[in-house]
C-alpha positions as CSV (number, residue, x, y, z in Angstrom):
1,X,0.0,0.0,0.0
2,X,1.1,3.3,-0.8
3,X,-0.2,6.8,0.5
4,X,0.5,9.9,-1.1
5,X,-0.8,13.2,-0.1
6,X,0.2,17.1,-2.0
7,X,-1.1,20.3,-1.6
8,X,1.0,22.8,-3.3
9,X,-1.3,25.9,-2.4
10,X,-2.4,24.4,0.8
11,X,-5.5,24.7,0.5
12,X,-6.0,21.9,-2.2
13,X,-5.1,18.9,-1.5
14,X,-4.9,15.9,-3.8
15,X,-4.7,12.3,-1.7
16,X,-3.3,9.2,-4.0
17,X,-4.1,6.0,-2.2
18,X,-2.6,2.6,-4.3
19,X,-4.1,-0.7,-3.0
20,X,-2.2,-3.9,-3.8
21,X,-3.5,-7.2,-4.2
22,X,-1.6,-8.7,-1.2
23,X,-3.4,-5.2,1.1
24,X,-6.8,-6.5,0.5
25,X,-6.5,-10.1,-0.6
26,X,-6.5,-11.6,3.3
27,X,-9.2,-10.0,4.5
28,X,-11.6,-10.8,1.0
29,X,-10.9,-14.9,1.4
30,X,-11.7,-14.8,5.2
31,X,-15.2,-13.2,4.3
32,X,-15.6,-15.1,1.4
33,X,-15.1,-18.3,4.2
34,X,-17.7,-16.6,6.3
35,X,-20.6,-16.1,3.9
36,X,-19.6,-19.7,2.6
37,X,-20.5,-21.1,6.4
38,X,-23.7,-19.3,6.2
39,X,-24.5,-19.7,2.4
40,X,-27.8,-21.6,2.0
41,X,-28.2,-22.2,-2.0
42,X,-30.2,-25.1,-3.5
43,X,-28.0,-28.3,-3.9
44,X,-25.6,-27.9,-1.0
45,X,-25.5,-28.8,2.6
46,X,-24.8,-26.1,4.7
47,X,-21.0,-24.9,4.8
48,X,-20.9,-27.1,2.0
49,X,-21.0,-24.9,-0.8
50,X,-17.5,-25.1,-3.5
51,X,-15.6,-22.1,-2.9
52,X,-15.3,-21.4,-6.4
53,X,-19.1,-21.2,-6.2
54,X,-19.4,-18.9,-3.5
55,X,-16.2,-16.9,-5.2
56,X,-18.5,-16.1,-8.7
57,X,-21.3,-15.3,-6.5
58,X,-19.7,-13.1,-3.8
59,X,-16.3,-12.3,-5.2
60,X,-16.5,-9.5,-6.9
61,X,-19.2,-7.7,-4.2
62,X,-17.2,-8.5,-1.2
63,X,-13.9,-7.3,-3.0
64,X,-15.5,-3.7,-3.4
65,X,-16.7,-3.7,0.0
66,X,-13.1,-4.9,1.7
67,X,-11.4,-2.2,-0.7
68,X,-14.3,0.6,0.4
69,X,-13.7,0.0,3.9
70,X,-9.7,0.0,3.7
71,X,-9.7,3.5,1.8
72,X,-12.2,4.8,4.2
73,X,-9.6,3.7,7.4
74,X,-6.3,4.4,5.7
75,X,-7.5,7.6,4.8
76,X,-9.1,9.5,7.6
77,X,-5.8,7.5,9.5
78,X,-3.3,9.5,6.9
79,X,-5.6,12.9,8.1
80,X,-5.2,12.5,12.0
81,X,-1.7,11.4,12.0
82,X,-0.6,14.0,10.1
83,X,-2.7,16.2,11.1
84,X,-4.5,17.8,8.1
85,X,-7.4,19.8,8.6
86,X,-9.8,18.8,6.4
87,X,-12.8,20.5,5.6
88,X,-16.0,18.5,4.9
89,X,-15.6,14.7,3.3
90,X,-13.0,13.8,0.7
91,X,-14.2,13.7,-3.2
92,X,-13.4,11.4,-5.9
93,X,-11.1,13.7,-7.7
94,X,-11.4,14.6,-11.8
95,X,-8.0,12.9,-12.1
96,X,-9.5,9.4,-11.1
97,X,-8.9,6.4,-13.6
98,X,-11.5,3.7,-14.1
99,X,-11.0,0.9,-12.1
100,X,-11.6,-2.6,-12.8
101,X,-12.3,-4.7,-9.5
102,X,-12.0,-8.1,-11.8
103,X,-8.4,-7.2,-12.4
104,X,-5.7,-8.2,-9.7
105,X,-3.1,-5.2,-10.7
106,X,-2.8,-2.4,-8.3
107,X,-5.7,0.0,-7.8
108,X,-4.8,3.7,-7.7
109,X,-7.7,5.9,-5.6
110,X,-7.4,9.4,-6.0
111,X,-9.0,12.0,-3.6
112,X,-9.6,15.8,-4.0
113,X,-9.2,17.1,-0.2
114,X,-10.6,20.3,1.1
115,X,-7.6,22.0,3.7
116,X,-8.5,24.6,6.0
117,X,-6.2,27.9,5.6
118,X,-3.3,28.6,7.6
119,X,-3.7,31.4,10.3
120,X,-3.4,32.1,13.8
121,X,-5.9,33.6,15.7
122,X,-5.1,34.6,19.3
123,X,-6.6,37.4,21.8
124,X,-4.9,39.1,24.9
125,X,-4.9,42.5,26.8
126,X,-4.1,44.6,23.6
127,X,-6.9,43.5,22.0
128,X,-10.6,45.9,23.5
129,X,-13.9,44.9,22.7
130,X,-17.1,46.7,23.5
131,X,-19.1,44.9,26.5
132,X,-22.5,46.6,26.6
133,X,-24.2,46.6,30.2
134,X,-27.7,46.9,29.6
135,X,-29.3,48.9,32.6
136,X,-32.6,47.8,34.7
137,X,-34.4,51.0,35.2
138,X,-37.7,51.2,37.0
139,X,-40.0,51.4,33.6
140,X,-38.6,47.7,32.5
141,X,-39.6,47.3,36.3
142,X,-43.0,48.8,36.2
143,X,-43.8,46.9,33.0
144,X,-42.5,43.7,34.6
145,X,-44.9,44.4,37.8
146,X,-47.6,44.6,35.9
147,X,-47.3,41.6,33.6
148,X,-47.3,39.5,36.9
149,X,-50.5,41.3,38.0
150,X,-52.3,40.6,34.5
151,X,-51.2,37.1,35.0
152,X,-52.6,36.7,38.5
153,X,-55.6,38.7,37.4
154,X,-59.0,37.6,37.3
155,X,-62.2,38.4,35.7
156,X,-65.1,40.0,38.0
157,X,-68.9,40.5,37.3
158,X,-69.8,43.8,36.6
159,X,-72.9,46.1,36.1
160,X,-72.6,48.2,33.0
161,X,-69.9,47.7,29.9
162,X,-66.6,50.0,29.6
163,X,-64.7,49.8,26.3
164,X,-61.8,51.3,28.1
165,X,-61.6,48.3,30.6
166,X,-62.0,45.8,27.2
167,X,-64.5,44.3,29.1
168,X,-66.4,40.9,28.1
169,X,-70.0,40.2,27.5
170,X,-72.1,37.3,27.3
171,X,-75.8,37.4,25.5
172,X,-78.1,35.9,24.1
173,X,-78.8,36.5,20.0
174,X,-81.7,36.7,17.7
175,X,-82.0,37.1,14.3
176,X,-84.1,39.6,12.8
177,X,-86.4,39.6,9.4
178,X,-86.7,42.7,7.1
179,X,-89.0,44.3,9.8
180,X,-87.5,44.1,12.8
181,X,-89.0,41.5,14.4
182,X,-87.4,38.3,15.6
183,X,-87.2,36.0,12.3
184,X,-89.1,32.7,12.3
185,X,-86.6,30.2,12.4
186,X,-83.9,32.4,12.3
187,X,-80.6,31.6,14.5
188,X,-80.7,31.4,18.0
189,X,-77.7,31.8,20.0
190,X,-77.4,31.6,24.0
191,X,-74.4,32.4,25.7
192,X,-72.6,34.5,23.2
193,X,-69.6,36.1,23.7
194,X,-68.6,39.4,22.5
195,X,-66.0,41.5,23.0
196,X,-66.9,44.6,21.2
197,X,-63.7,46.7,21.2
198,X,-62.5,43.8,18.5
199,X,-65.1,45.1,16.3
200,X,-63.7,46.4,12.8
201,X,-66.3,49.1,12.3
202,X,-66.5,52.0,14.3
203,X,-70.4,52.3,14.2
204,X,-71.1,49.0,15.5
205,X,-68.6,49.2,18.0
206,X,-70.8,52.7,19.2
207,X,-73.9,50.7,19.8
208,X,-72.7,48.6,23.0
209,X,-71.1,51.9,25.0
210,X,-72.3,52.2,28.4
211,X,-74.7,49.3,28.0
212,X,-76.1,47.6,31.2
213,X,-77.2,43.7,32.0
214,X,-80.3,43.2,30.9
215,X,-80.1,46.0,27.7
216,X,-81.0,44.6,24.4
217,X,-78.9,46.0,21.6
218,X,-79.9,45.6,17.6
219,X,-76.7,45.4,15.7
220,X,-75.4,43.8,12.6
221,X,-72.5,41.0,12.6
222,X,-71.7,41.0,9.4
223,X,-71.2,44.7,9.0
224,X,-69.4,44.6,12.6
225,X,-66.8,42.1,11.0
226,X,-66.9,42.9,6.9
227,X,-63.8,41.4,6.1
228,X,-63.9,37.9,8.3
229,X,-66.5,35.3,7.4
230,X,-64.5,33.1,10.0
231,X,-65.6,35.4,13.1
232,X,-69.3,36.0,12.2
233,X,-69.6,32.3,11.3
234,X,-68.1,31.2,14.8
235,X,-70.4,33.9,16.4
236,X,-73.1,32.9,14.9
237,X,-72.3,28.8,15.4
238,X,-73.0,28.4,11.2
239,X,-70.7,27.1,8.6
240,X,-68.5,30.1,6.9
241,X,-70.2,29.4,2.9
242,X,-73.7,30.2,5.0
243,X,-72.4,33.7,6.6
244,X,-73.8,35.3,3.2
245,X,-77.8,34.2,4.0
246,X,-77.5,35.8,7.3
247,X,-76.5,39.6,6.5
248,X,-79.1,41.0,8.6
249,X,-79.6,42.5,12.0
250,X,-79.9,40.4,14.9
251,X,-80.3,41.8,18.9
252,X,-78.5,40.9,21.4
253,X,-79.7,40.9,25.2
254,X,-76.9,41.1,27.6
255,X,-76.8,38.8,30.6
256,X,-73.3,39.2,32.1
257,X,-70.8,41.3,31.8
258,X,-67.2,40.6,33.0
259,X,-64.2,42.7,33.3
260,X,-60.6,41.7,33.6
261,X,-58.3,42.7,36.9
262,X,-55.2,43.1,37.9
263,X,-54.5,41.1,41.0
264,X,-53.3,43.1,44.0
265,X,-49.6,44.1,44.7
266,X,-49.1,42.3,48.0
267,X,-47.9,39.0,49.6
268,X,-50.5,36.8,48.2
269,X,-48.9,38.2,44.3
270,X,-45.8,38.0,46.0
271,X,-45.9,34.1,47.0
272,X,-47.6,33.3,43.5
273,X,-44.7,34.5,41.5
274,X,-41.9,33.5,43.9
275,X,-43.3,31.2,45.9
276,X,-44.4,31.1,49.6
277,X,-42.2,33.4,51.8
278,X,-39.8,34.3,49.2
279,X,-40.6,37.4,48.9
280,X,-42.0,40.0,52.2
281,X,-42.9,43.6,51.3
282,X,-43.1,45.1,47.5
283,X,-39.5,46.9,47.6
284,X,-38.5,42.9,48.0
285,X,-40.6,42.2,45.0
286,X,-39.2,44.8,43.1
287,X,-35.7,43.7,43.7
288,X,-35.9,40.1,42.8
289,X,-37.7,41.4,39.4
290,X,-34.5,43.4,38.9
291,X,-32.5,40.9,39.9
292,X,-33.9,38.3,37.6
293,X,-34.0,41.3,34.3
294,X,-30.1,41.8,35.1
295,X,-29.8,37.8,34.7
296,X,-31.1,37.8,31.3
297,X,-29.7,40.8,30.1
298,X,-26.2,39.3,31.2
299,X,-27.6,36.6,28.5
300,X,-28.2,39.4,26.2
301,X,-24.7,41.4,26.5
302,X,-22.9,38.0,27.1
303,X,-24.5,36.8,23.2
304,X,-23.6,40.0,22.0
305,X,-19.8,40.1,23.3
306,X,-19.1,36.9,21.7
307,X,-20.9,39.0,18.3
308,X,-18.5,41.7,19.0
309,X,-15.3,39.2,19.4
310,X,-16.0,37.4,15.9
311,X,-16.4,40.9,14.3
312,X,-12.8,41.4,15.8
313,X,-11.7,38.4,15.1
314,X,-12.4,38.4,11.5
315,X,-11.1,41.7,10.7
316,X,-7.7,40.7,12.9
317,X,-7.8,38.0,10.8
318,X,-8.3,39.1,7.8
319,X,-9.3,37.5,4.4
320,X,-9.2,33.8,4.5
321,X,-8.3,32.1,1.4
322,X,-10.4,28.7,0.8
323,X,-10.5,25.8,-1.4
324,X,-13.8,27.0,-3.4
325,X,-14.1,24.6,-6.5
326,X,-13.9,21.7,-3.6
327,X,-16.3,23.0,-1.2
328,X,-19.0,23.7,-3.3
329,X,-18.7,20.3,-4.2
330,X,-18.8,19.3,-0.7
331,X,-21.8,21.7,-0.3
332,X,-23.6,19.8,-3.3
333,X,-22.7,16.4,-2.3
334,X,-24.7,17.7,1.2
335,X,-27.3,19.3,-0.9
336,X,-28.2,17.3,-3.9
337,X,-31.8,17.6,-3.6
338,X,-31.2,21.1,-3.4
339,X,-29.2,21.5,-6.5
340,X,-26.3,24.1,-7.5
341,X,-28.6,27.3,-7.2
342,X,-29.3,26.6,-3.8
343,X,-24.8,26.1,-3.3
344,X,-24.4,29.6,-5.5
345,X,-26.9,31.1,-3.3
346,X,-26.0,30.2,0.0
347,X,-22.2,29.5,-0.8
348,X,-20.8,33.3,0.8
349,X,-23.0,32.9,4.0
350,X,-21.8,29.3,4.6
351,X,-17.7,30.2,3.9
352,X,-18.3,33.5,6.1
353,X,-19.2,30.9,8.6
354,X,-16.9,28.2,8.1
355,X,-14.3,31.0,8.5
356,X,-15.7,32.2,12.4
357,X,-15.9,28.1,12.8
358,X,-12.2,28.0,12.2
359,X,-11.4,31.3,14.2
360,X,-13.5,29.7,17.2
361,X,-11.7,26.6,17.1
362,X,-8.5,28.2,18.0
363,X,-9.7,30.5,20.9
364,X,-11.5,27.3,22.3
365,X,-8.5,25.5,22.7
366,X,-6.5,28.4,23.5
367,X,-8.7,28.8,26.6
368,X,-8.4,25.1,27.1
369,X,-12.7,24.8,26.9
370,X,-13.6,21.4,27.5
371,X,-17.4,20.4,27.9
372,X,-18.2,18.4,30.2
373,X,-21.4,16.6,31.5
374,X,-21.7,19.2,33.8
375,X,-21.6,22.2,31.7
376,X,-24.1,20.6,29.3
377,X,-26.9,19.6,32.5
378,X,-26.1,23.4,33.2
379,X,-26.8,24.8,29.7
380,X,-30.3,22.3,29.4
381,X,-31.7,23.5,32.9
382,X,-31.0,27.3,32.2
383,X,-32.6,26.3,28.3
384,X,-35.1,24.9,30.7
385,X,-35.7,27.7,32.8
386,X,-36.0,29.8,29.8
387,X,-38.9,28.2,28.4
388,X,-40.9,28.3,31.8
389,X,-40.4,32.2,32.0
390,X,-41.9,32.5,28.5
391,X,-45.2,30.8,30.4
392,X,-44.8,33.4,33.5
393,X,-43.2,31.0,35.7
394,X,-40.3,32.2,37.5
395,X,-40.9,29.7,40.1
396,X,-39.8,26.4,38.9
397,X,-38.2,24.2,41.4
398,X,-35.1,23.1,41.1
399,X,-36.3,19.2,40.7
400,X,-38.4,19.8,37.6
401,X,-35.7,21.7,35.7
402,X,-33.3,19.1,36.0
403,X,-36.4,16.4,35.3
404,X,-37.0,18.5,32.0
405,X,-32.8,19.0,31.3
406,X,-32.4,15.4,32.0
407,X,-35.7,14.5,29.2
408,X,-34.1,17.2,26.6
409,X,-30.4,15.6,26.9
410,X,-31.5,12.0,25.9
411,X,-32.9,13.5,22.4
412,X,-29.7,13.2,20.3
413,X,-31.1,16.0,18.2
414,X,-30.8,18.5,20.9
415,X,-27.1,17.4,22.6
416,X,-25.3,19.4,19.2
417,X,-27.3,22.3,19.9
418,X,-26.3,22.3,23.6
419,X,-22.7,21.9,23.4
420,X,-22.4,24.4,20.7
421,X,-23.9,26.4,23.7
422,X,-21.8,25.3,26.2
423,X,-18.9,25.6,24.3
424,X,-20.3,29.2,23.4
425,X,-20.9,30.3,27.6
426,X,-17.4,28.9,28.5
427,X,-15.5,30.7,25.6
428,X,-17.5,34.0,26.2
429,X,-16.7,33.9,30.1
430,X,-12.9,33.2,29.6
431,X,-12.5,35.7,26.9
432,X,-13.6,38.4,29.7
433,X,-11.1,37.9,31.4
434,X,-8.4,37.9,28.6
435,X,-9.5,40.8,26.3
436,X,-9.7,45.0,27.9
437,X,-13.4,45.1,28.0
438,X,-14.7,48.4,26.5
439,X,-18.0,48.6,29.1
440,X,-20.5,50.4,27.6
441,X,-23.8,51.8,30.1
442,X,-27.2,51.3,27.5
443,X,-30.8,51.0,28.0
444,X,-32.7,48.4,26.4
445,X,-34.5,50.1,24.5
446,X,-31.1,51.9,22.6
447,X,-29.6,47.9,22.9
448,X,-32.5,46.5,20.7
449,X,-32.4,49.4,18.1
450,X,-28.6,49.0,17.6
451,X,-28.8,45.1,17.4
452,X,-31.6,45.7,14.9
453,X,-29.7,48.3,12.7
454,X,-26.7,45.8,13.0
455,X,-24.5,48.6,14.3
456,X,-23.0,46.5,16.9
C-alpha cells in the first residue's frame, strides 16, 4: 500500500491511495469463508458450498466492500496522523482512472481534499472589545410588575360595559327579518360572547357603549366584522359558505358582563410569583424582578460580546483564502436535492461561517474549553428555565428543571445544539477575562435598536 498526499497551495489537496492485491487479498478470502458457512443455496448442505461457487457469487461484491472499507480507514488514518485539517468529506477527484475490481493489478484511488487555511488567531490584553451593560431601570420594572399582575388577574362581574376596561359580554342572540322583528326560524344563539372593542367598524362598535345587564342591543354581525367570514360564522355557530344568508340584524340581550383585573400588589402576588415566603414587602418584589432582568440581560450582552469578538476576530484575521471549486462540491454532495442554485446562493454565507468556525476553534482551545457533563446539565436546565419564564413562571423548582434538562439531553437532536452552547458560555466567560473590555452603560430600549440596525 502506498499513501500519497500534495497540496501545493495548501488549501487543495490531492490524496493518492494505491491498494495492492496482497493489502486486501487476506481480508476478502476470510469473508468469502464466512458467507460460505452461512450460504444456503439449493444443492448444498450447509457450509458445504465449492468455494469457487461462492467466489463467482460473492467475489467481486465482497472485493469492493473490503477495498471501500480499507480506503475509508487508511484515509481518515493519513488525516489525523498527520494532522491535516480537512474540511467536509473527501471527493473522488477529476483525475480518477476507471477501475476494474475483476483485475488483480494495483488500484490507484485518487481523492480531492478540502484543507483549512493557515492562520493564527489569538486574543490578549491589547486586543478591547465593546461589553455593553444593559441597565434595569424602574419602567422595564414597572412593565414587569404589571405583567405578573395581568397574569394573577382575574375576571369580576360587573354592572354596565366600559370599552376602556376591554371588558367581556355574554348574550343571548336573535335574528331579525326585514322588519324588525325576531325572524321565524332564524338563529338562536345563548351564551354568546362578545367582545366589542375587537369590532372592525366604528359604528357597531358605538352601539354597545355604556350598555347595562339586561339591555338589548340591535346590531349587525356582518357589518361589525366585513372582512372575516370566520368570526361571524363562529359567532353565529354556522358554517363560513352560509355567513352570506345571514346579513341582517340580529339583537343581542346582555346577561353578564365581565371585566378583567389586575390582582393586588401584595404578599399573596408576591408568594404566587416567587413562591411562599420568598418574597416580604413590594420593595423585595421589586428587587428580585431586577435581579432576575439583570440575569437575562447578562444573556443578552454575554451573546452580543461573543458578536463583537468574531467581528474582531475576522477583521484581525483578515481574508481567509479557501478551497472553493472543492467546497462547493462538498456543499452539493450535502445538498443534492437542493441542486447548484441553492450552493451559489447560499455559498458566501456558509464560507463566512466556516471562517468564524475556524477562528472559534482556535480561541477554544487556547482557553483550554472542554465540555463536560456538567456544563451541558447546566446549559439544558437554564434552556429549561427559559422556556418556563416565556409561560410566567419564575418559580420552577429546582427538581423539575433538572427532570426536563435530564428529558431534553437523551434526544440526540438537541445534545449538538447544547454543546455548541456550552462551548459558546465557557469561551464567552474566559474571553472576559483575557480581552480589555470596553464597558458600555445602554438602555434596552437603545440595545435592541442597535442590534436591529446591525451597528453593533
Amino acid at each position: 500500500m502506498n499513501i500519497s498526499f500534495e497540496a501545493p497551495d495548501k488549501i487543495n489537496g490531492l490524496m493518492t491511495i494505491t491498494l495492492e492485491k496482497d493489502d486486501y487479498q487476506g481480508e476478502v478470502e476470510k469473508t468469502l469463508k464466512d458467507y460460505r458457512k452461512r450460504a444456503n443455496i439449493p444443492g448444498f448442505r450447509p457450509g458445504q458450498t465449492p468455494m469457487s461457487l461462492i467466489k463467482r457469487q460473492y467475489g467481486a461484491a465482497v472485493k469492493v466492500d473490503v477495498v471501500n472499507k480499507m480506503l475509508g480507514e487508511k484515509l481518515y488514518g493519513y488525516v489525523r496522523e498527520n494532522k491535516i485539517q480537512m474540511l467536509g468529506e473527501p471527493l473522488p477527484s477529476d483525475q480518477q482512472k476507471p477501475l476494474n475490481f475483476e483485475s488483480e493489478e494495483p488500484l490507484e484511488f485518487k481523492f480531492d481534499i478540502a484543507v483549512a487555511p493557515e492562520f493564527k488567531a489569538a486574543l490578549s490584553g491589547k486586543d478591547k472589545v465593546d461589553y455593553y451593560n444593559i441597565t434595569v431601570d424602574d419602567k422595564l420594572i414597572d412593565q414587569q410588575v404589571e405583567m405578573y399582575q395581568s397574569r394573577a388577574g382575574q375576571y369580576e362581574k360587573v354592572e354596565q360595559y366600559d370599552e376602556k376596561e376591554r371588558d367581556m359580554l355574554k348574550g343571548d342572540l336573535r335574528e331579525l327579518d326585514e322588519k324588525g322583528n325576531v325572524k321565524e326560524g332564524g338563529i338562536t344563539v345563548a351564551d354568546a360572547v362578545l367582545m366589542p372593542q375587537y369590532m372592525k367598524v366604528e359604528d357597531q362598535k358605538k352601539l354597545f357603549d355604556g350598555a347595562k345587564l339586561g339591555d338589548i342591543i340591535t346590531w349587525n354581525p356582518r357589518k361589525a366584522y366585513p372582512e372575516s367570514d370566520v368570526e361571524v360564522s363562529s359567532l353565529l355557530k354556522i358554517q363560513k359558505e352560509d355567513v352570506k344568508d345571514h346579513e341582517g340584524d340580529f339583537t343581542y340581550q346582555i346577561t353578564e358582563i365581565s371585566r378583567f383585573v389586575k390582582a393586588e400588589i401584595n404578599q399573596q402576588l408576591f408568594d404566587q410569583t416567587f413562591g411562599e415566603g420568598t418574597v416580604k414587602d413590594e420593595k423585595e418584589f421589586r428587587q428580585k424582578i431586577a435581579d432576575i432582568i439583570s440575569q437575562q440581560f447578562k444573556a443578552d450582552s454575554d451573546y452580543q460580546f461573543l458578536q463583537d469578538v468574531r467581528k474582531h476576530m475576522e477583521k484581525k484575521v483578515g481574508k481567509l483564502e479557501f478551497p472553493e471549486a472543492i467546497l462547493k462540491r462538498v456543499m452539493l454532495n450535502n445538498n443534492k436535492d437542493k441542486g447548484a442554485d441553492f450552493v451559489e446562493k447560499n455559498f458566501e454565507a456558509s464560507i463566512k461561517e466556516l471562517g468564524w468556525h475556524l477562528i472559534k476553534e482556535q480561541l477554544v482551545e487556547a482557553q483550554g474549553i472542554k465540555v463536560e457533563e456538567d456544563d451541558l446539565k447546566s446549559v439544558a436546565k437554564e434552556a429549561a428555565r427559559a422556556q418556563f419564564a416565556q409561560y410566567g413562571m419564575s418559580n420552577v423548582p429546582d427538581e423539575y428543571l433538572e427532570n426536563y434538562a435530564a428529558e431534553m439531553l437523551k434526544k440526540r437532536e438537541n445534545v449538538d445544539g447544547l454543546v455548541d452552547r456550552a462551548v459558546d458560555v465557557k469561551l464567552t466567560a474566559a474571553l472576559k477575562g483575557v480581552v480589555k473590555l470596553n464597558e458600555k452603560d445602554i438602555t434596552l430600549e437603545d440595545f435592541q435598536k442597535m442590534v436591529q440596525e446591525g451597528k453593533m
